[in-house]
C-alpha positions in Angstrom: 85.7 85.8 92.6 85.1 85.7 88.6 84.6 89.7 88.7 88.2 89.7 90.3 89.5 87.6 88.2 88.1 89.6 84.9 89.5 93.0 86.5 92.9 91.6 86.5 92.8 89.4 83.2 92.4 93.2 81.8 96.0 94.3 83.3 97.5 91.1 82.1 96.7 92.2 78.2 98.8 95.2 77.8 101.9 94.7 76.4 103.6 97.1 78.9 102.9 95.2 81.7 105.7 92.4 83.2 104.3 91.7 86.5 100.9 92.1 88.9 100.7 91.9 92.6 98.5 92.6 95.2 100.1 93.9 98.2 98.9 96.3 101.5 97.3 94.9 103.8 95.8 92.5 101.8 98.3 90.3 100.9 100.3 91.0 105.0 96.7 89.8 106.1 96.4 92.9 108.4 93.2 93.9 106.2 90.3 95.3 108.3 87.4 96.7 107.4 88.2 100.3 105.9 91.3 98.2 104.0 91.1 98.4 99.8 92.4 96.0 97.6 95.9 97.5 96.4 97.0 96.2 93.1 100.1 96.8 91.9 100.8 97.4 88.3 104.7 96.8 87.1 105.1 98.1 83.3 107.8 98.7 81.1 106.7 101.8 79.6 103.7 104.1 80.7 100.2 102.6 80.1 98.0 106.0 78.6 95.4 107.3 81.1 92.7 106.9 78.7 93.4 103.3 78.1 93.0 102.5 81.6 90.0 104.6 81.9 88.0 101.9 79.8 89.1 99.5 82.0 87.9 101.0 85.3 84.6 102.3 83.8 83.5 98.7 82.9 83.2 98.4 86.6 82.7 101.3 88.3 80.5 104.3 88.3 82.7 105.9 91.1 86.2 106.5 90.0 89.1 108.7 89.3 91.9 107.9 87.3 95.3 109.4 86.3 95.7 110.4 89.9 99.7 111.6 90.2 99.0 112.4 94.2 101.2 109.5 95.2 102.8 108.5 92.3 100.6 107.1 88.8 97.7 105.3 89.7 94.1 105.1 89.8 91.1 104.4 92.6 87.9 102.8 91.3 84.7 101.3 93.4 84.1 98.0 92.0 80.2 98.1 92.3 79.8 93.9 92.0 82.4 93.7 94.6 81.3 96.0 97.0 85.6 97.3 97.6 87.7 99.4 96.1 90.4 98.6 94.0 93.9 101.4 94.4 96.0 100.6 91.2 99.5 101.9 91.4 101.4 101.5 88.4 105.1 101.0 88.9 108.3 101.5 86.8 109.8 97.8 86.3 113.3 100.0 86.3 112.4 102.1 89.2 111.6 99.3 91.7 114.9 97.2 90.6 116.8 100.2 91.4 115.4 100.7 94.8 115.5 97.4 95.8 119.8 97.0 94.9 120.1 100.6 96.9 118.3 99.4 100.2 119.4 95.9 100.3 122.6 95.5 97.8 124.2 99.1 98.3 122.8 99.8 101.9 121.5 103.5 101.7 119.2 104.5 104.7 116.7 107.2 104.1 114.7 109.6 106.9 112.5 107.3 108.1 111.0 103.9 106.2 114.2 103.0 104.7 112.9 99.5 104.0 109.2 99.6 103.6 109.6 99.4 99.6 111.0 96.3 100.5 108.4 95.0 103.0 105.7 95.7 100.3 108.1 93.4 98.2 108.7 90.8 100.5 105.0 90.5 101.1 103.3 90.7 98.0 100.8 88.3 96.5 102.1 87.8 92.8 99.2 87.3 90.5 101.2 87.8 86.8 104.7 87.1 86.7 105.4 84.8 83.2 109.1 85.7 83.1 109.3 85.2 86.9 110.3 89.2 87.3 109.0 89.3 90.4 109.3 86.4 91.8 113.7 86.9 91.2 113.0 90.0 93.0 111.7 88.7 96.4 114.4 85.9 96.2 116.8 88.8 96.1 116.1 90.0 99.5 115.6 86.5 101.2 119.0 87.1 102.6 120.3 87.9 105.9 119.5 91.7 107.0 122.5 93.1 105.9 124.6 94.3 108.7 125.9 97.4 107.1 122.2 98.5 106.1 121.2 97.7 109.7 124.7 100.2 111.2 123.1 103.0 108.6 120.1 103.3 109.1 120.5 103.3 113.1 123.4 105.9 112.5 122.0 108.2 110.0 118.2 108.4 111.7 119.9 108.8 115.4 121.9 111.7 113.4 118.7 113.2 112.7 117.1 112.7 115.5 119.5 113.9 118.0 122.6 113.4 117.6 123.4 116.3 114.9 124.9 119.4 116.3 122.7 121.6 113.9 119.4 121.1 112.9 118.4 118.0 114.7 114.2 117.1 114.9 114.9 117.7 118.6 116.4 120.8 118.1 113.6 121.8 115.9 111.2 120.5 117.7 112.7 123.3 120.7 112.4 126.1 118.6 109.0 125.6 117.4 108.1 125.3 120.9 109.3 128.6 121.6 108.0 130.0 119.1 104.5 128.4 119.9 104.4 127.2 116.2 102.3 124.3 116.6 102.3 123.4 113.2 106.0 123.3 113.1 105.9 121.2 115.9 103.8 118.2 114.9 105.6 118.4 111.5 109.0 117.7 113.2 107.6 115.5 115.4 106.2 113.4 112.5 109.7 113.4 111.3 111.2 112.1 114.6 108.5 109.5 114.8 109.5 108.4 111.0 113.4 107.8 112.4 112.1 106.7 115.4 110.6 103.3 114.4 113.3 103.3 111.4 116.2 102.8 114.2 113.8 100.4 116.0 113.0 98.1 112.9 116.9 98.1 111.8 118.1 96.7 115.7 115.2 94.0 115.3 116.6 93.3 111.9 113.2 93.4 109.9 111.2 95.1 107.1 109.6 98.6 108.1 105.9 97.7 107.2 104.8 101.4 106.6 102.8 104.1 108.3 99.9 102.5 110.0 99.3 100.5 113.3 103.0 100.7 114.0 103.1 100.1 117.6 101.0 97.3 117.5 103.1 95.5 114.7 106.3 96.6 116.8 104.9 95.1 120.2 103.9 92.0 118.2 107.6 91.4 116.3 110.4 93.3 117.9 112.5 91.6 120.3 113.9 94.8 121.7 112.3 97.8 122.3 113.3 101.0 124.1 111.9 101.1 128.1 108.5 102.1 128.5 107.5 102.2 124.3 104.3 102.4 124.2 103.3 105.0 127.2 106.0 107.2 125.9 104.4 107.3 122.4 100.6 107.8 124.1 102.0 110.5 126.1 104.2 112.6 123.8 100.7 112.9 121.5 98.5 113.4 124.8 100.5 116.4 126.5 101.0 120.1 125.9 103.7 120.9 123.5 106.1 122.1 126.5 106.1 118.8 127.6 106.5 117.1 124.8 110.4 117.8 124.9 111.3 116.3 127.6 108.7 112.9 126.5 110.8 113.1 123.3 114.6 113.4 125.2 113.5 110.6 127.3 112.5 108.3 124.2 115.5 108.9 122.4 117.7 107.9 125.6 115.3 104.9 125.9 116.4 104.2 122.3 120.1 104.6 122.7 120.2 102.5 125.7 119.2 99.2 123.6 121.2 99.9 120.5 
């Protein structure tokens, strides 16, 4: 694709920039057809707004750039190509640091502990001359680490249940009372988030992200709590009274295999 290949050749000339990648569901080859092309920008120091801007309007006459909504970036409709193009731009400092927490120092987060790391592991390295990038990857070619694995299960369980104050579940309860529906899918979001944290840690892989997740779990986890998938299509198919007791039940379900 020459028009591809111009787009990126643009990237390559700043000074800033150390590596390029394409990554999503592009380079994980789960790409359907709503998927964009996201291209991932590594830099050194900040790249001006406007100086992308002549970049994107070379190809596009539907864009918007200097988006902050989800970090710097900017979307653009490549009319030749008939796709869009998402262009994150990300701090060469910023990613090295959260790759040694996750895999070197072993910090769990709420939910999608490793999916910085998944986007890593499976990205499509385009621009790499000092082999940045590449060094990166190697980095987390090693065994899961066990102690990342016993935090993550330990801290999103925590949250989940096991906490004597302030628990999703117990959230999840009062909301219910309180008919706040709102507050309700909110928590349960959150539970979902720890949910698929705890089971991606006991199967000892990457947390790919927020989409198609109980395919991608049915497909690559060995172990998964009784009755997965109807729990999930039930707990977002029945009134909020019963979603308590879907929700206990899951969580048992969980336990039980860990």
């Amino acid at each position: 694709m020459k028009n591809f290949k111009k787009i990126l050749a643009e990237y390559e000339k700043f000074p800033q920039v150390i590596a390029i990648a394409i990554g999503g569901s592009s380079s994980a080859k789960t790409s359907d057809n709503f998927s964009d092309i996201d291209l991932y920008v590594f830099t050194k120091n900040d790249i001006s707004v406007q100086e992308r801007e002549k970049i994107v309007k070379k190809y596009s006459s539907k864009y918007e750039t200097g988006g902050e909504y989800f970090g710097s970036g900017d979307e653009f409709f490549v009319d030749e190509l008939n796709v869009q193009f998402d262009v994150m731009y990300w701090s060469k400092n910023w990613f090295e640091e959260i790759t040694d927490n996750v895999w070197i120092k072993n910090y769990p987060s709420n939910g999608y502990t490793t999916c910085f790391l998944y986007t890593l592991k499976n990205f499509d390295i385009i621009y790499d001359p000092e082999n940045w990038l590449k060094n990166l990857q190697e980095k987390i070619k090693t065994h899961y680490p066990l102690k990342l694995k016993e935090n993550i299960i330990k801290r999103n369980m925590m949250l989940m249940k096991d906490k004597p104050f302030a628990s999703y579940y117990e959230q999840i309860a009062k909301a219910v009372k309180r008919g706040d529906k709102n507050s309700v899918n909110h928590r349960i979001s959150a539970f979902m988030a720890s949910y698929f944290d705890v089971i991606f840690a006991k199967n000892e892989l990457l947390h790919p992200g927020e989409k198609r997740l109980v395919q991608y779990a049915k497909t690559n986890c060995k172990i998964l709590p009784k009755d997965f998938e109807e729990n999930i299509n039930k707990l977002f198919s029945v009134s909020d009274d019963e979603k308590l007791l879907i929700i206990e039940t899951m969580f048992n379900n969980l336990k039980s295999v860990l």
